[in-house]
N, C-alpha and C positions, 0 to 999 in steps of 0.2 A: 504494500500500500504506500499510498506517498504520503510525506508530510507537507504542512504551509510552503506557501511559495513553489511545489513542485521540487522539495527537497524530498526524495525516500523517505523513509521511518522503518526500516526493514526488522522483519526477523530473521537474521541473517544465520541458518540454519538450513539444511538441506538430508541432512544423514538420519538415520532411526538406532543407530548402532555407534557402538567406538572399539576404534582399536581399546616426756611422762614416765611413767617407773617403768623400769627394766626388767620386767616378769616373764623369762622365757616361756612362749605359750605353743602349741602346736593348731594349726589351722586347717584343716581337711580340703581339699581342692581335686578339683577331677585329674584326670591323668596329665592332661596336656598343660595344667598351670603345677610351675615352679613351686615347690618347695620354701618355705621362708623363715626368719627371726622373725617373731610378734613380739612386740611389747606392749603390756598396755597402756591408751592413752589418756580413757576418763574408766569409769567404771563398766559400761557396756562399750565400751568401742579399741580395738586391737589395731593397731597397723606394724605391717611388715617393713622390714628396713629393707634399700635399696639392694640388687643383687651386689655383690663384694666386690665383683669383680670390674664392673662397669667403673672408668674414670671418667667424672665426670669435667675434669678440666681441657678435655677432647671434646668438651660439647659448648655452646653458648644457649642462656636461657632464651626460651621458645618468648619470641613477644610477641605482642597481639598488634591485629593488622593496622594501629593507631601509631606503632611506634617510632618517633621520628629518624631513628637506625638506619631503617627499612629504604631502599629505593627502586622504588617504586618502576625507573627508569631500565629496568634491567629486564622487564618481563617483554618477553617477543613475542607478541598476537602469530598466530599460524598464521593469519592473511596480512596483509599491507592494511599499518592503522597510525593514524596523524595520532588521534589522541583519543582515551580511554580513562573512563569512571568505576570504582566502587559504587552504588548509591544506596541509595534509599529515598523510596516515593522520584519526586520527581523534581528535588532542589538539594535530598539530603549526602552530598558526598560525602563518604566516605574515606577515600584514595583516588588518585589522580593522577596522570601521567600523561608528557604530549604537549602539544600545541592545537587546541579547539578550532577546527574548521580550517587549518591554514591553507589548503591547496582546495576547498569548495570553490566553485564560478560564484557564489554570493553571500560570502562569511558572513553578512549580519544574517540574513535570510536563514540559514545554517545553522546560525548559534539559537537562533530561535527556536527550532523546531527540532534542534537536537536537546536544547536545555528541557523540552515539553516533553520527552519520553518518559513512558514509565507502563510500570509490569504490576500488573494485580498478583504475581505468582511467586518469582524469588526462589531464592535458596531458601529450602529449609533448612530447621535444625534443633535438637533437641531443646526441652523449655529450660533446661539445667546448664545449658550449654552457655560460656560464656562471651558473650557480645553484647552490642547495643542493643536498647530496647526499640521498637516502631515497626515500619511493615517491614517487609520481606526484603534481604536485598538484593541486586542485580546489578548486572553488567552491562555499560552501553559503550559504544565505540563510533567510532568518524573517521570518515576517510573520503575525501575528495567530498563529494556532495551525497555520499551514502554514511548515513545514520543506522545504526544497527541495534536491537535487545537482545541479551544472551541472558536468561532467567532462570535457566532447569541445569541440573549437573552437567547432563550430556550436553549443551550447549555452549557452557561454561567450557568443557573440555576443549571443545572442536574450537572457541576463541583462543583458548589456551594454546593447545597443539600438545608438543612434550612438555615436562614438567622437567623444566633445566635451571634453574635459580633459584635460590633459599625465600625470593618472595613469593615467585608461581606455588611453591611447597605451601607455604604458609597461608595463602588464598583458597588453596585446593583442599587442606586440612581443616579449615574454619568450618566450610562450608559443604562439604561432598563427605565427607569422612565415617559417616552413619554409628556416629556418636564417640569420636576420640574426642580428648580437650585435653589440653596443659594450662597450671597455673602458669602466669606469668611472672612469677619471684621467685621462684625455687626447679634448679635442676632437676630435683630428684624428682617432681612432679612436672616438670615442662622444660625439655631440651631440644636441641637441632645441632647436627651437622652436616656436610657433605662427606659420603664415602663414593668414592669411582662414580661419581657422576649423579648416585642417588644420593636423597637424601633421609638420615637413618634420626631416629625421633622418640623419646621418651614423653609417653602420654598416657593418660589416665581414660576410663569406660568405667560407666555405671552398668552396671550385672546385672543387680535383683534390687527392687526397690522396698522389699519386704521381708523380713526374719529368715535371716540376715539382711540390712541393706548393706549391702555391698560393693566398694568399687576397686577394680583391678587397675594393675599397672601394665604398659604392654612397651616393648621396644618395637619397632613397626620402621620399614622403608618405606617409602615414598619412590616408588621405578619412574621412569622418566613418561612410561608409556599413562601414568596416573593411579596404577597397583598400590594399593597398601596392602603390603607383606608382614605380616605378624611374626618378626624372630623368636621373642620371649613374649610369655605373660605370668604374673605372678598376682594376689593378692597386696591392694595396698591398700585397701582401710574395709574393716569388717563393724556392723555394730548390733546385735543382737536385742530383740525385744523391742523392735520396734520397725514400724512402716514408715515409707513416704507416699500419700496421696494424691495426684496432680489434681 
């Protein structure tokens, strides 16, 4: 469909497919999760200490996609893009990257009708999950006089292409990940490096939101192809005798 002035508004998509005291405690876990030290940290609640072997001074902490570290300028659209939004709704940027409309035939025209896009859809994500509060967010892009929404994972993807710099990782994990998160102040619960090109990641998943609620630790890669690979999972925080209701 076109926007104002006979500027595009596209959806630029085509594909349906993508490539506290220290009381040694023992913690029961199915096969596939690690073994751990519990200590306990209030009177129903246990967490397991980090695996031993893991140095964390080979990792920097995981920050959230606000942080001004981040540049933003390094992430490479699979297609030819001037300039590229995080948002929300249809004013609320989030991250930013580019130059707006610079090679459109009518940059006012363009910034108009590019700044008017927006998605009722968005990335979801869990309600625990930590990010801003408001609707859904999305991804829009500009290029010559085409305006484009990218709003669903797989769209997301196909804007993205490979997943080749610590920010594409960091966008792809916020948002696609079907329920990692890392805090943002501590290693042991939110790290990132690059190894041979991927990138390998200490992150936390809610389990069981009821007797036990439960949440595991996991090391996980990031393949360039958008893969999240589960290396380890272990128990990181157990707390008995009690639910969470959404």
């Amino acid at each position: 469909m076109s926007g104002t002035n006979g500027h595009p508004s596209d959806v630029c998509y085509t594909g349906d497919s993508l490539p506290a005291k220290n009381t040694p405690l023992t913690i029961s876990a199915a096969s596939n999760v690690d073994a751990c030290h519990a200590e306990v940290f209030t009177g129903t609640i246990t967490r397991c200490t980090l695996w031993p072997d893991i140095d964390l001074s080979l990792y920097e902490v995981l920050p959230s996609l606000e942080d001004k570290t981040l540049n933003w300028e390094t992430v490479q659209p699979a297609e030819a893009t001037d300039y590229w939004e995080l948002r929300r709704g249809s004013g609320g940027v989030i991250v930013k990257a580019g130059d707006k409309c610079k090679t459109a035939t009518n940059r006012e025209a363009c910034i108009v009708a590019f700044d008017a896009l927006n998605s009722a859809i968005g990335f979801s994500a869990p309600s625990y999950f930590p990010t801003l509060p408001g609707p859904p967010p999305f991804v829009v892009s500009n290029h010559g006089d085409r305006n484009c929404v990218w709003d669903t994972k797989d769209k997301l993807k196909v804007f993205l292409g490979d997943i080749n710099s610590k920010e594409e990782a960091i966008l792809w994990l916020w948002y696609t990940s079907s329920g990692f998160f890392g805090a943002r102040e501590d290693k042991e619960k939110g790290a990132i490096r690059e190894v041979d090109g991927e990138y390998e990641l200490i992150v936390l998943k809610n389990v069981s939101m009821c007797e036990p609620v439960q949440t595991n630790r996991y090391l996980i890669r990031i393949q360039p192809s958008g893969k999240f690979v589960v290396l380890r999972e272990q128990i990181y925080e157990q707390e008995t005798n009690t639910c969470i209701i959404a």
